[in-house]
Gaussian input, Z-matrix of N, CA and C with variables (Angstrom, degrees):
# hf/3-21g

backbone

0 1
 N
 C     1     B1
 C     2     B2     1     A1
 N     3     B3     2     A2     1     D1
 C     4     B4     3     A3     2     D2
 C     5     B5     4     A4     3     D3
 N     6     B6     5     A5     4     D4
 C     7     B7     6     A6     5     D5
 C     8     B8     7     A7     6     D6
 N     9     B9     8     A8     7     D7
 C    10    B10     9     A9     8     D8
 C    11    B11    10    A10     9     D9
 N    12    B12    11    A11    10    D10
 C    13    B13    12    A12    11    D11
 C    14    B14    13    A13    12    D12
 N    15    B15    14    A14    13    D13
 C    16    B16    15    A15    14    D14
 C    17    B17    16    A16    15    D15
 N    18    B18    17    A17    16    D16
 C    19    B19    18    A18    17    D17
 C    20    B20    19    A19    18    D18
 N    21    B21    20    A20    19    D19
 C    22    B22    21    A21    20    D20
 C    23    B23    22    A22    21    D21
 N    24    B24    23    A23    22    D22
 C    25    B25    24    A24    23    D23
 C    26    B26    25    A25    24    D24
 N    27    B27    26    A26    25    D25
 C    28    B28    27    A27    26    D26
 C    29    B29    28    A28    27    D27
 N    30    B30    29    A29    28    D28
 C    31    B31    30    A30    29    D29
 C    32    B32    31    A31    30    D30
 N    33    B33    32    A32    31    D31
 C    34    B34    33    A33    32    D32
 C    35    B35    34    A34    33    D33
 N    36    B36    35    A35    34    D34
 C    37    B37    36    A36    35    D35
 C    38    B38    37    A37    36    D36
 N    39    B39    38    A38    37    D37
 C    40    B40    39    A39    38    D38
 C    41    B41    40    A40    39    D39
 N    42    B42    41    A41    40    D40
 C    43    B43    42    A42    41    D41
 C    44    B44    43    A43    42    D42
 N    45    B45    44    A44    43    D43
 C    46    B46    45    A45    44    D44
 C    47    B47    46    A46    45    D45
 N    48    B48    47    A47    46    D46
 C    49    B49    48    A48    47    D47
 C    50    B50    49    A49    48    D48
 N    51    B51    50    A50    49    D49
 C    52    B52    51    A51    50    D50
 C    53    B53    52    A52    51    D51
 N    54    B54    53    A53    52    D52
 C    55    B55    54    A54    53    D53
 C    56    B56    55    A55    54    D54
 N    57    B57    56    A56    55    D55
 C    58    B58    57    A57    56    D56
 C    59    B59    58    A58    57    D57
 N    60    B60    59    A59    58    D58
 C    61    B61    60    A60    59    D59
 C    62    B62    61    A61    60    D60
 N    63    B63    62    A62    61    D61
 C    64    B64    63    A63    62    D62
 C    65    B65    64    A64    63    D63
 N    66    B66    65    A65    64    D64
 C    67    B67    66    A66    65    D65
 C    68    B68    67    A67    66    D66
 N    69    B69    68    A68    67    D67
 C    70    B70    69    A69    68    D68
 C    71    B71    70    A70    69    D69
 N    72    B72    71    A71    70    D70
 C    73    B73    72    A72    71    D71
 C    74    B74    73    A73    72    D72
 N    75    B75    74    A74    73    D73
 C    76    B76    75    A75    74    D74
 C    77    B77    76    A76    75    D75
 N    78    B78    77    A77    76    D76
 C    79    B79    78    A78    77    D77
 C    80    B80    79    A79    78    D78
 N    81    B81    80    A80    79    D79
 C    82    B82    81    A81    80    D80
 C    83    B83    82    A82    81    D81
 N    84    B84    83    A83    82    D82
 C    85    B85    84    A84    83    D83
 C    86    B86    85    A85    84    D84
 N    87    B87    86    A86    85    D85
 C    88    B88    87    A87    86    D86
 C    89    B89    88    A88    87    D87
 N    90    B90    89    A89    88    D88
 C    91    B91    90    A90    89    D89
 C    92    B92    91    A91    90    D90
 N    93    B93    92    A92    91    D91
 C    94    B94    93    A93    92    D92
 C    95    B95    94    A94    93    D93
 N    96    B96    95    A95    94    D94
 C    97    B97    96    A96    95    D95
 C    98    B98    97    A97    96    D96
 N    99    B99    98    A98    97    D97
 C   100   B100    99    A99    98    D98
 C   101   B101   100   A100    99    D99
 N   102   B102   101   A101   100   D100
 C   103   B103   102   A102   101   D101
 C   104   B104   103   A103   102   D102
 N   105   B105   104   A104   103   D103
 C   106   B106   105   A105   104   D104
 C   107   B107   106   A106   105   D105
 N   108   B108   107   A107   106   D106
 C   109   B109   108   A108   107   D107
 C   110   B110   109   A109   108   D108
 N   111   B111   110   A110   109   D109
 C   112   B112   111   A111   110   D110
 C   113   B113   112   A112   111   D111
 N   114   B114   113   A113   112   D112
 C   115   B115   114   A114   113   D113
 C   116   B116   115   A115   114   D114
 N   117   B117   116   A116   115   D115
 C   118   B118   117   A117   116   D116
 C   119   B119   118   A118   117   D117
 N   120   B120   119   A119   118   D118
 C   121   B121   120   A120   119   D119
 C   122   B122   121   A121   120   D120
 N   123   B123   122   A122   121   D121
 C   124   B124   123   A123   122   D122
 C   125   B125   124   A124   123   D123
 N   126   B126   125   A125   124   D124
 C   127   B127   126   A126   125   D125
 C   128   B128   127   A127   126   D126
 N   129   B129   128   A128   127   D127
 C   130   B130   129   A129   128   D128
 C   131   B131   130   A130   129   D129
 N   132   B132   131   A131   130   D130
 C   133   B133   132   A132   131   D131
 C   134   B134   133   A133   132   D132
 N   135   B135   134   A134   133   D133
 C   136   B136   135   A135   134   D134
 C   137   B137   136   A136   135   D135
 N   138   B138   137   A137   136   D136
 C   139   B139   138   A138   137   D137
 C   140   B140   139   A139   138   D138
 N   141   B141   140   A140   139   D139
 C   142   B142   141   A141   140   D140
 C   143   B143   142   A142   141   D141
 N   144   B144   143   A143   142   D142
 C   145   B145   144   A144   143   D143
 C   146   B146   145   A145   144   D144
 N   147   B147   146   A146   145   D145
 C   148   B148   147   A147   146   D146
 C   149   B149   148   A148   147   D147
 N   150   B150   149   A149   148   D148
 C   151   B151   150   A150   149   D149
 C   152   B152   151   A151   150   D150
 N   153   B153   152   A152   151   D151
 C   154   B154   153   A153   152   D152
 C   155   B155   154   A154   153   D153
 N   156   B156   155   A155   154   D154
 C   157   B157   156   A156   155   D155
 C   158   B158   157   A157   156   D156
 N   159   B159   158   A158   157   D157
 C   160   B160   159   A159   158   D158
 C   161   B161   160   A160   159   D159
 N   162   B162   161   A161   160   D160
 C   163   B163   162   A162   161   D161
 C   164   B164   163   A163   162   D162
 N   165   B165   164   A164   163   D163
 C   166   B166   165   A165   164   D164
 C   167   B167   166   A166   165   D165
 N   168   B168   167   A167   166   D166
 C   169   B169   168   A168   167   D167
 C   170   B170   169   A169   168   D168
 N   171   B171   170   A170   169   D169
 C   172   B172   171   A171   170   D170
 C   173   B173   172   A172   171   D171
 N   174   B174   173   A173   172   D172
 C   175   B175   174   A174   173   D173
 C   176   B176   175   A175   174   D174
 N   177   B177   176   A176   175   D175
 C   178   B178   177   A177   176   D176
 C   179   B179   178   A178   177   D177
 N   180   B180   179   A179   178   D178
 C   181   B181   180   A180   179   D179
 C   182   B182   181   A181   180   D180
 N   183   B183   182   A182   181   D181
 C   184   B184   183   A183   182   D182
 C   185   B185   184   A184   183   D183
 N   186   B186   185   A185   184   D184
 C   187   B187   186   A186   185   D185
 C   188   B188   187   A187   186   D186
 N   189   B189   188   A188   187   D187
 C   190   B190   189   A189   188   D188
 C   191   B191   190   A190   189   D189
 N   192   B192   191   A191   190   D190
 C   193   B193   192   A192   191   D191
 C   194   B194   193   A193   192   D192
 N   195   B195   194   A194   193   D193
 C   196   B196   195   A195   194   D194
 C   197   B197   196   A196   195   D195
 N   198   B198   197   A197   196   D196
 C   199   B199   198   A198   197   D197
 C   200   B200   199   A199   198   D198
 N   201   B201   200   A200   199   D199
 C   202   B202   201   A201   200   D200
 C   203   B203   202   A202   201   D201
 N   204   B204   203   A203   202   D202
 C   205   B205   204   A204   203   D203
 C   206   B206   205   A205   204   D204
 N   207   B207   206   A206   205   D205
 C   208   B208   207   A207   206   D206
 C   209   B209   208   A208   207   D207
 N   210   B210   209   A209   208   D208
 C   211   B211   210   A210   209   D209
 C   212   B212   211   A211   210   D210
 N   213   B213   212   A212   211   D211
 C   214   B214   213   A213   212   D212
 C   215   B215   214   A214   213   D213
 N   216   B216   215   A215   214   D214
 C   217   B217   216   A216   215   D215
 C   218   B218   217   A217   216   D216
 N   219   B219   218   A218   217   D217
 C   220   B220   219   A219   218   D218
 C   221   B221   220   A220   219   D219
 N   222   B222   221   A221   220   D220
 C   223   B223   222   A222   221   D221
 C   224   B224   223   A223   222   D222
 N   225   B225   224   A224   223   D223
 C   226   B226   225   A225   224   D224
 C   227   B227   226   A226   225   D225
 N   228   B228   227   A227   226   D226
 C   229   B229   228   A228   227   D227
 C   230   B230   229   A229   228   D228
 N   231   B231   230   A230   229   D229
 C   232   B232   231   A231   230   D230
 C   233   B233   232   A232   231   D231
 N   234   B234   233   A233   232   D232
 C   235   B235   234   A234   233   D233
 C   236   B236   235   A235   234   D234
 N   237   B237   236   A236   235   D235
 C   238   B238   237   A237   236   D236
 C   239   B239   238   A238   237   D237

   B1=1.4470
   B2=1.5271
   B3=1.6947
   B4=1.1971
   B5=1.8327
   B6=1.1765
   B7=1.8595
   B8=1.4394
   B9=1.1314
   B10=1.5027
   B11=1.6506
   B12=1.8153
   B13=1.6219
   B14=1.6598
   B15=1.0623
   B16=1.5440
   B17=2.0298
   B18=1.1150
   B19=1.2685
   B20=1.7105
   B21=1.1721
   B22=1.4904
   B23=1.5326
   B24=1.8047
   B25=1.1032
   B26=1.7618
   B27=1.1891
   B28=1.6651
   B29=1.7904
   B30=1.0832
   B31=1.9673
   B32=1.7556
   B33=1.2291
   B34=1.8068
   B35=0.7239
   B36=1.2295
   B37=1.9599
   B38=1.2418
   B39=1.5039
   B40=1.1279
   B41=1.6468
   B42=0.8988
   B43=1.5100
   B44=1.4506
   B45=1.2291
   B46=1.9507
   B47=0.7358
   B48=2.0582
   B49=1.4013
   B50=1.4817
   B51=1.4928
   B52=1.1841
   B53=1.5005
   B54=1.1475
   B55=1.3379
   B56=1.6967
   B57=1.3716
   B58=1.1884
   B59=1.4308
   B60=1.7957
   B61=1.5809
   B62=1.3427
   B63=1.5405
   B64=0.7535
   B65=1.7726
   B66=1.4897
   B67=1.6686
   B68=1.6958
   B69=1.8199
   B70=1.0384
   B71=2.2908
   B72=1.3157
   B73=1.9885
   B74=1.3783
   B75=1.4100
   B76=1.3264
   B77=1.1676
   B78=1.6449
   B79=1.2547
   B80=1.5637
   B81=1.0002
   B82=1.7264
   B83=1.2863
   B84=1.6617
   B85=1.0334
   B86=1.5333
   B87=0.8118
   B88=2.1275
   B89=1.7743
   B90=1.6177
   B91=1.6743
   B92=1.4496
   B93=1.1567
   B94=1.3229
   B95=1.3894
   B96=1.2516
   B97=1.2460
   B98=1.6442
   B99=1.5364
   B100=1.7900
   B101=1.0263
   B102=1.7090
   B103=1.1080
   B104=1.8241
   B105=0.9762
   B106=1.6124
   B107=1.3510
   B108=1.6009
   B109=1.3405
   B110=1.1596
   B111=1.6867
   B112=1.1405
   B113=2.0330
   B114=1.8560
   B115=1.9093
   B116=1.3897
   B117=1.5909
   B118=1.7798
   B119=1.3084
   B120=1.6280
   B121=1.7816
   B122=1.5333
   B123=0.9608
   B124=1.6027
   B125=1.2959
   B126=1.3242
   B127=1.4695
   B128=1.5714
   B129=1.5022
   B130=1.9254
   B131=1.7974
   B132=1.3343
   B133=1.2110
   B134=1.7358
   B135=1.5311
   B136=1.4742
   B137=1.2764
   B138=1.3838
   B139=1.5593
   B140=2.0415
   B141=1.7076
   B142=1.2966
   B143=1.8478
   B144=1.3369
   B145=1.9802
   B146=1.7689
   B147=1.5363
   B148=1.5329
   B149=1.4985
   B150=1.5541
   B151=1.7824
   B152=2.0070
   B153=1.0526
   B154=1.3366
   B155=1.8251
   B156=1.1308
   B157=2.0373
   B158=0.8760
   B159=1.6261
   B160=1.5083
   B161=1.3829
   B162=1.5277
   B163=1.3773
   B164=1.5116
   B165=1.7901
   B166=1.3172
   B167=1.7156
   B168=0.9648
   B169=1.4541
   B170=1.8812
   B171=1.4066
   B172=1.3449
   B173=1.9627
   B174=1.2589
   B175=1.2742
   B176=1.7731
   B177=1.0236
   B178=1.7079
   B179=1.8119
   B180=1.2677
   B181=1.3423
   B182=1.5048
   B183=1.1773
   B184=1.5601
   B185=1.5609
   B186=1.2743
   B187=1.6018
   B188=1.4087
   B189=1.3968
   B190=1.1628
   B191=1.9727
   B192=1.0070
   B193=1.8519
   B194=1.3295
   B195=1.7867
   B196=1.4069
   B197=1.2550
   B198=1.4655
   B199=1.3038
   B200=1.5697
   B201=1.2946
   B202=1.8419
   B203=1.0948
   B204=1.7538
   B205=1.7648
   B206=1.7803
   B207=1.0950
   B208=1.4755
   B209=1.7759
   B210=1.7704
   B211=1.6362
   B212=1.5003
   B213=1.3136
   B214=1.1666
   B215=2.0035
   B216=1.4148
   B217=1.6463
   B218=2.3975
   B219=1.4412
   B220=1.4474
   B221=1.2439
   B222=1.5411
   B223=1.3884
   B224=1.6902
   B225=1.7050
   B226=1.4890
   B227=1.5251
   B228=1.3406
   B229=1.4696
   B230=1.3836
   B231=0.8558
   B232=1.2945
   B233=2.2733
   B234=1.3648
   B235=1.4758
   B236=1.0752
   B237=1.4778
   B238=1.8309
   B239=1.8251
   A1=109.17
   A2=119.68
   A3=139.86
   A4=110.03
   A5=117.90
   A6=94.99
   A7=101.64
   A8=118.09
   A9=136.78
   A10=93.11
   A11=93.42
   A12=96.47
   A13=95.83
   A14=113.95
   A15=107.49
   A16=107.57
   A17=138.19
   A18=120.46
   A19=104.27
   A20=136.72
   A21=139.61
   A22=99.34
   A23=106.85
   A24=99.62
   A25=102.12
   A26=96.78
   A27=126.23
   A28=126.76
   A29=79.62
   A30=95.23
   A31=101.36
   A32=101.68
   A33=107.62
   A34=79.85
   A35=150.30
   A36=154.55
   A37=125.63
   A38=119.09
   A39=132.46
   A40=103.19
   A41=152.88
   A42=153.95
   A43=96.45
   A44=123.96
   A45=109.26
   A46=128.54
   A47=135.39
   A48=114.89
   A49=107.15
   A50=118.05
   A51=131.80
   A52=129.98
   A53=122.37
   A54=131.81
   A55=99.53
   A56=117.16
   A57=125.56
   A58=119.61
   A59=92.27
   A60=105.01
   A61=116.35
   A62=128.61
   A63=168.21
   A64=110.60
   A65=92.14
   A66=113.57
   A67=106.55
   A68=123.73
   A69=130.68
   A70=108.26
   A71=64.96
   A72=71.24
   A73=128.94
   A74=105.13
   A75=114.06
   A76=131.79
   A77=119.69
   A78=139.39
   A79=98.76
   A80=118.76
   A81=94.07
   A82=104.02
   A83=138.63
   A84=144.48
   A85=96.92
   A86=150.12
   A87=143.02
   A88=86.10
   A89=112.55
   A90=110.82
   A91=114.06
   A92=127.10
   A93=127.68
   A94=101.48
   A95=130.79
   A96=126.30
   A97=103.67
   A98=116.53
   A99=133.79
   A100=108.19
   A101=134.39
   A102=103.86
   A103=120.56
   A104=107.88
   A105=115.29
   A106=115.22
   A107=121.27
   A108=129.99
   A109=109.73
   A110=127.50
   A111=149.59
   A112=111.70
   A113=95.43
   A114=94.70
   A115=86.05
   A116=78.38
   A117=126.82
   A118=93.72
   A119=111.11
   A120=116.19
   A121=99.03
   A122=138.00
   A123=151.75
   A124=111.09
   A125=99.82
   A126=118.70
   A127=115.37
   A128=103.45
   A129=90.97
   A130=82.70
   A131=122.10
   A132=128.27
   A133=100.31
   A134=112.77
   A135=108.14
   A136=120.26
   A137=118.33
   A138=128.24
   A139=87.17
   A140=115.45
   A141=118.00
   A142=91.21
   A143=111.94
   A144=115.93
   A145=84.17
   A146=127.42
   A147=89.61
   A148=125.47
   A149=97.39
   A150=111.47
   A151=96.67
   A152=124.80
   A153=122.75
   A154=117.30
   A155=91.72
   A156=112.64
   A157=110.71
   A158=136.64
   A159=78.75
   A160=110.15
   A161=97.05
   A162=131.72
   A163=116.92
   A164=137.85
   A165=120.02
   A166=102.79
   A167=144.08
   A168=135.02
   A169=99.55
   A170=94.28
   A171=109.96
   A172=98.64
   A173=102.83
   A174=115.94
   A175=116.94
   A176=112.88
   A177=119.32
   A178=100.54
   A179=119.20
   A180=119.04
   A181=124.31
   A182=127.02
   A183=162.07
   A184=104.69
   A185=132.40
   A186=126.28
   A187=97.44
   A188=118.35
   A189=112.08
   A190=116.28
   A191=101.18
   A192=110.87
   A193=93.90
   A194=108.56
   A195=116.56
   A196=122.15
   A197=125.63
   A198=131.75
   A199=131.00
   A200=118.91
   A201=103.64
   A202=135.74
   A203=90.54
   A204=115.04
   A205=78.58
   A206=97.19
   A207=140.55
   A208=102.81
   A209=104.55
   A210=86.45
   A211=146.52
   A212=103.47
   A213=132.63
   A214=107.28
   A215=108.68
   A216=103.82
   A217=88.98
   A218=101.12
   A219=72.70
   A220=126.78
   A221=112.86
   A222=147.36
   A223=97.26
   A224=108.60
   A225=101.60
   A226=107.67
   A227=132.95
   A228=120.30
   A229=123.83
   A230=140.65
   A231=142.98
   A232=103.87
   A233=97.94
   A234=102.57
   A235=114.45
   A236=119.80
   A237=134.01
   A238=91.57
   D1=128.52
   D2=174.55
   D3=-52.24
   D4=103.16
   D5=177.99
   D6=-92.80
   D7=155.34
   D8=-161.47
   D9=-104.29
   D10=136.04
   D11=-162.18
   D12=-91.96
   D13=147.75
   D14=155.07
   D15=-109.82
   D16=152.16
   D17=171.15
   D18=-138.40
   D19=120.57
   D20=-171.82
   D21=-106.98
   D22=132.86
   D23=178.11
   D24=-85.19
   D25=162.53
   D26=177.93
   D27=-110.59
   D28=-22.82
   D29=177.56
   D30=-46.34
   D31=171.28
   D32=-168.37
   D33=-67.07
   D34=-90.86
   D35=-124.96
   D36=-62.37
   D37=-28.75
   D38=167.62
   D39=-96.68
   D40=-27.44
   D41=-168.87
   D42=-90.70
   D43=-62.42
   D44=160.94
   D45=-69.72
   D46=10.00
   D47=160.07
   D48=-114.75
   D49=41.40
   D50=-176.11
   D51=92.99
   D52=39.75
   D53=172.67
   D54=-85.53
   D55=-54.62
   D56=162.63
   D57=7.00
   D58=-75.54
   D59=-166.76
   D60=-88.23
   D61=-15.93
   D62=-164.69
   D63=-65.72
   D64=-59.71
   D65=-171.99
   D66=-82.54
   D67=-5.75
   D68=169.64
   D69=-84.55
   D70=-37.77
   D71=171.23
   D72=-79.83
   D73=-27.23
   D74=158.37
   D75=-60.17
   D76=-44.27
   D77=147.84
   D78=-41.86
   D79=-73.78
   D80=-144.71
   D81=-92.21
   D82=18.30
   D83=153.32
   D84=-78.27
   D85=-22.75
   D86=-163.98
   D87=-95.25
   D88=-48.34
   D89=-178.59
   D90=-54.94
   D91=-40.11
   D92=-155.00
   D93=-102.97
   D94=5.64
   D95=-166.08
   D96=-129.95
   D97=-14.05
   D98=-166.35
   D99=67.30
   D100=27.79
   D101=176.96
   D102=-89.28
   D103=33.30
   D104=-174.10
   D105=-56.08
   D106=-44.51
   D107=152.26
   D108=-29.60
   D109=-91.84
   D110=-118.26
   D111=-102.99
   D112=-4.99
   D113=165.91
   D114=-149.26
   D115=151.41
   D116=173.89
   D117=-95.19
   D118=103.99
   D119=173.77
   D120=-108.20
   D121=123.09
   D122=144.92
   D123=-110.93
   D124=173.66
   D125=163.72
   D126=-113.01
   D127=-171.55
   D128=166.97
   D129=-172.18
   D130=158.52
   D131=-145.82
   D132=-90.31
   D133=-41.84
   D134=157.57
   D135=-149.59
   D136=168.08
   D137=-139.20
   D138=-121.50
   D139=-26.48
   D140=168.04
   D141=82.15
   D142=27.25
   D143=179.35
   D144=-135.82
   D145=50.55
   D146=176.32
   D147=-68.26
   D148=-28.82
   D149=-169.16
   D150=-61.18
   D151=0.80
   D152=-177.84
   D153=-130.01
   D154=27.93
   D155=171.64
   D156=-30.80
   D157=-174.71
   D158=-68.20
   D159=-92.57
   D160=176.26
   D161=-161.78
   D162=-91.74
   D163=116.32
   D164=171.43
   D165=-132.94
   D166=120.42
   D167=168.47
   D168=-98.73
   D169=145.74
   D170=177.55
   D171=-136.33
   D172=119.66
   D173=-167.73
   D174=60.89
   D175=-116.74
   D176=175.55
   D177=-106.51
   D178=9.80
   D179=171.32
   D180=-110.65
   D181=117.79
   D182=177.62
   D183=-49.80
   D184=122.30
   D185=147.86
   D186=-112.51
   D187=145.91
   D188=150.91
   D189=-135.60
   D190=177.18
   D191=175.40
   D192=47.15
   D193=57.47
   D194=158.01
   D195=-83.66
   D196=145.31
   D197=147.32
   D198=-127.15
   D199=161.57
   D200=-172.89
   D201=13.14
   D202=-86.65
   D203=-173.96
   D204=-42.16
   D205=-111.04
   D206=-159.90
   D207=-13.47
   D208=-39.06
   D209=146.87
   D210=-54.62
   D211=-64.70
   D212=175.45
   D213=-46.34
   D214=-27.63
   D215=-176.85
   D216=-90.84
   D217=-16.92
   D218=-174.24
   D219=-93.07
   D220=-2.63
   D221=-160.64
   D222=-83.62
   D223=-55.99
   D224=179.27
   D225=-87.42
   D226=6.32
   D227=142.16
   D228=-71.29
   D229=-22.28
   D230=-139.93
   D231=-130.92
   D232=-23.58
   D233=177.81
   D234=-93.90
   D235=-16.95
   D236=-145.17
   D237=-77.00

């Protein structure tokens, strides 16, 4: 079975415009849901989009100028 990558950038620019809090919700959205099996969550230091913070790619697809909500609605599209 293929696990579905998530990758959060970490670079300053995205980590001070909320990657930070971001990468705690990510975490405990994969906990609360079991997906611990089934995604490859890393980070990587930059995504090369800082002017568009923060930064999350899930597979070969890009979010950027995320916050909460707008995580949290792309997380259960994208895991379902």
């Amino acid at each position: 079975m293929n696990k579905k990558e998530i990758v959060i950038c970490l670079g300053s620019s995205c980590f001070s415009r909320g990657n930070n809090k971001l990468l705690s919700v990510i975490q405990a959205y994969i906990k609360e849901n079991h997906y611990e099996d089934s995604i490859n969550f890393t980070g990587t230091h930059c995504c090369g989009k800082c002017s568009h913070g923060p930064v999350l790619r899930i597979g070969e697809k890009y979010y950027e100028n995320l916050d909460e909500p707008t995580l949290l609605e792309i997380l259960r599209k994208e895991l379902k």
